[in-house]
SESEMI-879747 format. One record per residue (C-alpha): x, y, z. Coordinates in steps of 0.5 Angstrom, whole numbers, plus 2048, in hexadecimal, padded with zeros to 3 digits. Example, Ala and Ser with C-alpha at 12.3 -4.5 7.8 and 13.67 -1.06 7.14 Angstrom:
2
<atom><c1>819</c1><c2>7F7</c2><c3>810</c3></atom>
<atom><c1>81B</c1><c2>7FE</c2><c3>80E</c3></atom>
END
This chain:
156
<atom><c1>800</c1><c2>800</c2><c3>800</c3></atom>
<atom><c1>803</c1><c2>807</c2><c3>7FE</c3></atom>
<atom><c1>800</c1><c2>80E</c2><c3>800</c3></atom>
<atom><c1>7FE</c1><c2>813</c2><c3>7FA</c3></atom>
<atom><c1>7FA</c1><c2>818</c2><c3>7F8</c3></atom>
<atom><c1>7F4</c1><c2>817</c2><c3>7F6</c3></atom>
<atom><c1>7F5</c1><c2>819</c2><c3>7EF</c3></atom>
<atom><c1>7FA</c1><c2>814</c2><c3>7ED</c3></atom>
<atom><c1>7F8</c1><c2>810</c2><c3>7E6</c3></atom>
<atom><c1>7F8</c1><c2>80A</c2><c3>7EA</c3></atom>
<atom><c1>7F4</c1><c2>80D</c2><c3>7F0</c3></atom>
<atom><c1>7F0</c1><c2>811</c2><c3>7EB</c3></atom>
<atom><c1>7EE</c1><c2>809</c2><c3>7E8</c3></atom>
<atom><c1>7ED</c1><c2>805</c2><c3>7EF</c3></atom>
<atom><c1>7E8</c1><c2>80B</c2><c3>7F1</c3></atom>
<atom><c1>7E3</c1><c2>80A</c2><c3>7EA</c3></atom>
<atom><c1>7E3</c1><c2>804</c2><c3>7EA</c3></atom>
<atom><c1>7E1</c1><c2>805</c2><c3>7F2</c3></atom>
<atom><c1>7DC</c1><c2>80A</c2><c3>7F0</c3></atom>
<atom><c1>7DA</c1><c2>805</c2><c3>7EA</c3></atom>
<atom><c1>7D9</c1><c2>7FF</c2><c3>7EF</c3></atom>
<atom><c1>7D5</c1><c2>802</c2><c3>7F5</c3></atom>
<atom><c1>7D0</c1><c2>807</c2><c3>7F0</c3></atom>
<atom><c1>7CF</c1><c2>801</c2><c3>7EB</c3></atom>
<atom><c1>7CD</c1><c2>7FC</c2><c3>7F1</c3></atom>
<atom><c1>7C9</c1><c2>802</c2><c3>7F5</c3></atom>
<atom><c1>7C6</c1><c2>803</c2><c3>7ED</c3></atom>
<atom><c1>7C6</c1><c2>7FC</c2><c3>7EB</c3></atom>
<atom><c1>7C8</c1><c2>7FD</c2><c3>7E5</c3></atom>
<atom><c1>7D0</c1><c2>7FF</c2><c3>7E1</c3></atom>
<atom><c1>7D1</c1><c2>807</c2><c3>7E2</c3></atom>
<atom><c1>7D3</c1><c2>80C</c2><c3>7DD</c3></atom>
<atom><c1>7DA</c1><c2>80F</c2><c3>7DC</c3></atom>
<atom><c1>7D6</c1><c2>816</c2><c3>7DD</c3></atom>
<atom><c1>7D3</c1><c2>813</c2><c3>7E4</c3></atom>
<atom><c1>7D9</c1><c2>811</c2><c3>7E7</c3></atom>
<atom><c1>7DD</c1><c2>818</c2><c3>7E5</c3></atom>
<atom><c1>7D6</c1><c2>81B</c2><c3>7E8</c3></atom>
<atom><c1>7D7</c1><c2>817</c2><c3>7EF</c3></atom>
<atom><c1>7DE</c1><c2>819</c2><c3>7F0</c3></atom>
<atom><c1>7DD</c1><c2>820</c2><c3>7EF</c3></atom>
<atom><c1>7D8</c1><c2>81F</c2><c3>7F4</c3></atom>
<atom><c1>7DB</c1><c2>81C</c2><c3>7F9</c3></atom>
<atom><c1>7E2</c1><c2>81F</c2><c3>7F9</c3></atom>
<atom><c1>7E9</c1><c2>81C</c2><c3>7FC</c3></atom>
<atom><c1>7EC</c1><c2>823</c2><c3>7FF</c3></atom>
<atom><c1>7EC</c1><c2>821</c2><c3>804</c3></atom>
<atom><c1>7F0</c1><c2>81A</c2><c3>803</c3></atom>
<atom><c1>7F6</c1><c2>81E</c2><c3>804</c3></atom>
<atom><c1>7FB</c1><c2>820</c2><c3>809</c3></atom>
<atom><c1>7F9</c1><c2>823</c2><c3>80E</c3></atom>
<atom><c1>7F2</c1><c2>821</c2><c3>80F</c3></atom>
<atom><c1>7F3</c1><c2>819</c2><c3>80B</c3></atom>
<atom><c1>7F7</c1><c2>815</c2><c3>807</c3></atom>
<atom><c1>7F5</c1><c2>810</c2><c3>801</c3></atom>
<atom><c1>7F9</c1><c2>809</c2><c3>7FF</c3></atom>
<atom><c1>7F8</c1><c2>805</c2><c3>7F9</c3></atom>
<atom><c1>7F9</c1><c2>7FE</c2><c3>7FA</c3></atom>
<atom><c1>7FD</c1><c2>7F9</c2><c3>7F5</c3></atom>
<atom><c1>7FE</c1><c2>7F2</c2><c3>7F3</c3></atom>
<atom><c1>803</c1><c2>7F0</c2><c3>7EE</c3></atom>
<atom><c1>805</c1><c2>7F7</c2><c3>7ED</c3></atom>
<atom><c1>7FE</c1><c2>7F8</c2><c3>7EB</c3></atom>
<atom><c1>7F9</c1><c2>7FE</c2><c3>7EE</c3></atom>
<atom><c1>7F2</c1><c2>7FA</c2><c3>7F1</c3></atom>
<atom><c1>7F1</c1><c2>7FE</c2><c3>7F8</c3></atom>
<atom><c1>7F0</c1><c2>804</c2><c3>7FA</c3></atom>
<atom><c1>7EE</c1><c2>808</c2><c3>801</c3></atom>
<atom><c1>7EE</c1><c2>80D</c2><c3>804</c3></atom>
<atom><c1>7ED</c1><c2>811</c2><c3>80B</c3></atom>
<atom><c1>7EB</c1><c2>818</c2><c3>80D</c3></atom>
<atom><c1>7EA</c1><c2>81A</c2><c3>815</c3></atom>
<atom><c1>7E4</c1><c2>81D</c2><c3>817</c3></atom>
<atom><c1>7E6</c1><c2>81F</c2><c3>81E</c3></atom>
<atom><c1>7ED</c1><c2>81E</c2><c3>820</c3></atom>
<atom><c1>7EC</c1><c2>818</c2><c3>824</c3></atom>
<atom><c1>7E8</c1><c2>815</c2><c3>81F</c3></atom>
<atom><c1>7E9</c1><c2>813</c2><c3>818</c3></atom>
<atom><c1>7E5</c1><c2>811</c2><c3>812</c3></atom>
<atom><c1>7E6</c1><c2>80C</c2><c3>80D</c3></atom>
<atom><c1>7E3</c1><c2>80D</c2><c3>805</c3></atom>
<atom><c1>7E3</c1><c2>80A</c2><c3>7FE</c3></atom>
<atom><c1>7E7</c1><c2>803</c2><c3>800</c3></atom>
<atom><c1>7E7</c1><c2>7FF</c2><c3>7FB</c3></atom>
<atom><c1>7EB</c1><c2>7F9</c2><c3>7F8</c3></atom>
<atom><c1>7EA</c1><c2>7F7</c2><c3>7F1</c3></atom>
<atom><c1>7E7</c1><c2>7F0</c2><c3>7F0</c3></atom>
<atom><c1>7ED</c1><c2>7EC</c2><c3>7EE</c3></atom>
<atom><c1>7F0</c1><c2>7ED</c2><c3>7F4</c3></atom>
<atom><c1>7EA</c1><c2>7ED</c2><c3>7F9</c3></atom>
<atom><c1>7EB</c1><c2>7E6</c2><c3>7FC</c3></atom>
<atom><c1>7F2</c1><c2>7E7</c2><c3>7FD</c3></atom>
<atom><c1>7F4</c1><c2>7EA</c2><c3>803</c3></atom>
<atom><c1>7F4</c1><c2>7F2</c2><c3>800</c3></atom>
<atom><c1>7EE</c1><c2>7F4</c2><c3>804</c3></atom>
<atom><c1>7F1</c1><c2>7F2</c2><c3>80B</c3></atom>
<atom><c1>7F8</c1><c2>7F6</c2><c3>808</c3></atom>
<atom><c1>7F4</c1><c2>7FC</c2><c3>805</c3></atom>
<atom><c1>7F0</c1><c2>7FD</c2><c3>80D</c3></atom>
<atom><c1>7F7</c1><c2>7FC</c2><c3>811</c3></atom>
<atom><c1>7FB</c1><c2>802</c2><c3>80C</c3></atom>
<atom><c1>7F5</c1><c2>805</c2><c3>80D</c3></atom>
<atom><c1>7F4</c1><c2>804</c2><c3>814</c3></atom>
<atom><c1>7FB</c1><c2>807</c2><c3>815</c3></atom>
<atom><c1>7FA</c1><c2>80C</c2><c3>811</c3></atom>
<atom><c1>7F5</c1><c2>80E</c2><c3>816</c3></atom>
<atom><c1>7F8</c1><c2>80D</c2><c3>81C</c3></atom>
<atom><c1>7FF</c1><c2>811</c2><c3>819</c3></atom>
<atom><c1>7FA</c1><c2>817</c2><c3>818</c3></atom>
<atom><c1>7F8</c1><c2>817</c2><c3>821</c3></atom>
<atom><c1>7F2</c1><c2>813</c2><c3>81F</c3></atom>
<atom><c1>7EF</c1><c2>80F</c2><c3>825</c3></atom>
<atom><c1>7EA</c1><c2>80B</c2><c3>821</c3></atom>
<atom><c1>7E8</c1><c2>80A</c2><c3>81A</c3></atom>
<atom><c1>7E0</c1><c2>80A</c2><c3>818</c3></atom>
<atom><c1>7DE</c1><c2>809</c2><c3>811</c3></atom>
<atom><c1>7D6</c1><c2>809</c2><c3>80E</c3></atom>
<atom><c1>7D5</c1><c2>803</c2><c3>808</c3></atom>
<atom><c1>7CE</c1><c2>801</c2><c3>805</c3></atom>
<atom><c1>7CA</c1><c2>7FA</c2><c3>806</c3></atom>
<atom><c1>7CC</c1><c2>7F8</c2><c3>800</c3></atom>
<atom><c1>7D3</c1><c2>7F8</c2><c3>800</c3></atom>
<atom><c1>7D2</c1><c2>7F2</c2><c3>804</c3></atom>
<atom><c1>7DA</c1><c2>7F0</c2><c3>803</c3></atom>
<atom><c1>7DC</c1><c2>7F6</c2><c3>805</c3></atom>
<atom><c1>7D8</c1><c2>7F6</c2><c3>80B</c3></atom>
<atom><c1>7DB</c1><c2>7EE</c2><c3>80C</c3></atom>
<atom><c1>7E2</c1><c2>7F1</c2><c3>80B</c3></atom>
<atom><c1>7E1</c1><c2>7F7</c2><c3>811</c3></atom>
<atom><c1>7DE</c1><c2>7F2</c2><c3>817</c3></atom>
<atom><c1>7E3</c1><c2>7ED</c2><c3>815</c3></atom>
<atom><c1>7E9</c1><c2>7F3</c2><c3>817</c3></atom>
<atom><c1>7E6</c1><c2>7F4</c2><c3>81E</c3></atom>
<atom><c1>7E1</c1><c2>7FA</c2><c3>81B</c3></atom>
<atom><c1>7DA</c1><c2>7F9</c2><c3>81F</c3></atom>
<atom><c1>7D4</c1><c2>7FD</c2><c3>81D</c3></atom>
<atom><c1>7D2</c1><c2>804</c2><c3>81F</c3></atom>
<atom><c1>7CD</c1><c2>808</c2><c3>820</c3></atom>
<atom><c1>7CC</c1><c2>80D</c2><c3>81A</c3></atom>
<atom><c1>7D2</c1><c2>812</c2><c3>81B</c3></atom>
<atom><c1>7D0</c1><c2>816</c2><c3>814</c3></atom>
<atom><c1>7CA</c1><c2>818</c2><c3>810</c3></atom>
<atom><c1>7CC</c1><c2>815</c2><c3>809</c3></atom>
<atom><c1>7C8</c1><c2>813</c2><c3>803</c3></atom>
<atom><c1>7CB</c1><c2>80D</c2><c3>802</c3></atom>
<atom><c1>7CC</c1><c2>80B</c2><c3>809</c3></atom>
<atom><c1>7C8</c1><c2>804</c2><c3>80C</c3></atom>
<atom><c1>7CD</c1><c2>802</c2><c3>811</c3></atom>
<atom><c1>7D3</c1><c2>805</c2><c3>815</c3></atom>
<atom><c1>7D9</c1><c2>802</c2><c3>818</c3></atom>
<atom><c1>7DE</c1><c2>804</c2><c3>81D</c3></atom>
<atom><c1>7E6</c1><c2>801</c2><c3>81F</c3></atom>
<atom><c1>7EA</c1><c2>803</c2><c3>825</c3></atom>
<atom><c1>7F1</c1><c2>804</c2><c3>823</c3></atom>
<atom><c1>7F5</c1><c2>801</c2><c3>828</c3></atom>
<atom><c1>7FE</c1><c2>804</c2><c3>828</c3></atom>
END
């Protein structure tokens, strides 16, 4: 895992295909280009970056196939937002990886716990959080797409 800008070309892939997955199961149905470009205009990333955040991309076999990222929302508590890991690495221990650079990004940046809101159809990811000591909250944000909110202390 290697921290860059959001803006990389490999980060700029990862996070379409992010938005193409997400949006098209909440849609059910394939996402146009113009969607996808619309979706990151309307969530932007600045706050991925230092001093407020920190966003990694994940490669296997010197392949990009996952990214994260994590921004604080107060100074103890840290967010994590857009965590992805392309299919051809899921399986593959490269969700455990990307959570513990994350986790460590978070706790570089003073964080004492890290939250994150995700949906009911992405049951894998839900699957991946409770399997690496997140437990479910009640909701923290009013999101639109928010159905399920978790949080993780983060231990030294």
């Amino acid at each position: 895992m290697t921290t860059e800008p959001f803006t990389t070309p490999d980060a700029t892939a990862l996070c379409r295909a992010y938005y193409a997955e997400v949006a098209g199961r909440y849609w059910k149905r394939p996402v146009t280009e113009a969607e996808i470009d619309q979706g990151m205009l309307d969530d932007p990333a600045d706050e991925l970056a230092a001093p407020t955040g920190v966003f990694v991309v994940g490669r296997w076999g010197g392949q990009p196939l996952a990214c994260g990222g994590i921004r604080l929302l107060d100074p103890g508590t840290a967010e994590l937002t857009r965590v992805y890991v392309d299919p051809r690495a899921r399986g593959t221990g490269g969700g455990a990886a990307l959570l513990r650079a994350l986790e460590e990004a978070g706790r570089a940046l003073g964080a004492a716990r890290v939250r994150l809101d995700t949906r009911s159809d992405l049951v894998e990811a839900r699957a991946l959080y409770a399997r690496h000591g997140y437990h479910e909250i009640p909701a923290y944000n009013s999101g639109p797409y928010a159905q399920h909110w978790f949080e993780k202390p983060l231990a030294g």
